[in-house]
N, C-alpha and C positions, 0 to 999 in steps of 0.2 A: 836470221833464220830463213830469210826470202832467199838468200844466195847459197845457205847448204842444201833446201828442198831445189834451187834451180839444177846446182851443180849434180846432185844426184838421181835427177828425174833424166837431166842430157846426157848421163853415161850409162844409161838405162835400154834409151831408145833410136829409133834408127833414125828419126827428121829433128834432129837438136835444135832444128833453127824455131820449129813449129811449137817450143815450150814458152810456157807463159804460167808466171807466178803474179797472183793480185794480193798483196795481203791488204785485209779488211780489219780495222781497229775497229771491237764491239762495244755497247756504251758500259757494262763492265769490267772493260779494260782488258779483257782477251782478245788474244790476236786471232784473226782466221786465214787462211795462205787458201789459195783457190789455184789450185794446177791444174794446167789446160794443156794436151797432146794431140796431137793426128791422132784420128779414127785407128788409122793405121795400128798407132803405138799405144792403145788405152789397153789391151792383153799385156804388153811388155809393165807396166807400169804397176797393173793390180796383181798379174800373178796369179796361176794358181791359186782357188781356193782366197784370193786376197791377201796371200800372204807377205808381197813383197811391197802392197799397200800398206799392210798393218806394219812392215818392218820399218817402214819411209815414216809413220806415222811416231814410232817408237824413236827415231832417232833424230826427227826434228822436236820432238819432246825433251828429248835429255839434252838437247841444246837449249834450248827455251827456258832450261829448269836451271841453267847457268846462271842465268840473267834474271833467273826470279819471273818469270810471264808465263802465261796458260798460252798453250798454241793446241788450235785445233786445223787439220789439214783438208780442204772436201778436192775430191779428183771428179773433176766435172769432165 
């Protein structure tokens, strides 16, 4: 799930080199993915209204829910 939220966050935005995915194992076994972008690129990433954030959030979900795991996404 770390490398669909990466690959999706770098065809997103203009400084690809500048993304950074941390994921965080919770002690009830939920994953957390922390995405990090240029100042620059944090517009290109949320979108409108959040919309392209909630759509990143929905589709590393439905990957997640392959594999059986709760993934929650925060864009720092």
């Amino acid at each position: 799930m770390k490398e669909v939220l990466e690959a999706i966050a770098k065809s997103l935005v203009d400084n690809p080199d500048e993304v950074n995915v941390t994921e965080i194992i919770n002690e009830d076994g939920t994953v957390t993915l922390e995405l990090r972008v240029a100042p620059a690129d944090m517009g290109k990433v949320i979108g409108k209204q959040g919309r392209i954030a909630k759509a990143i959030r929905t589709v590393v979900k439905a990957a997640a829910s392959n594999e059986n795991k709760k993934v929650s996404v925060d864009i720092i």
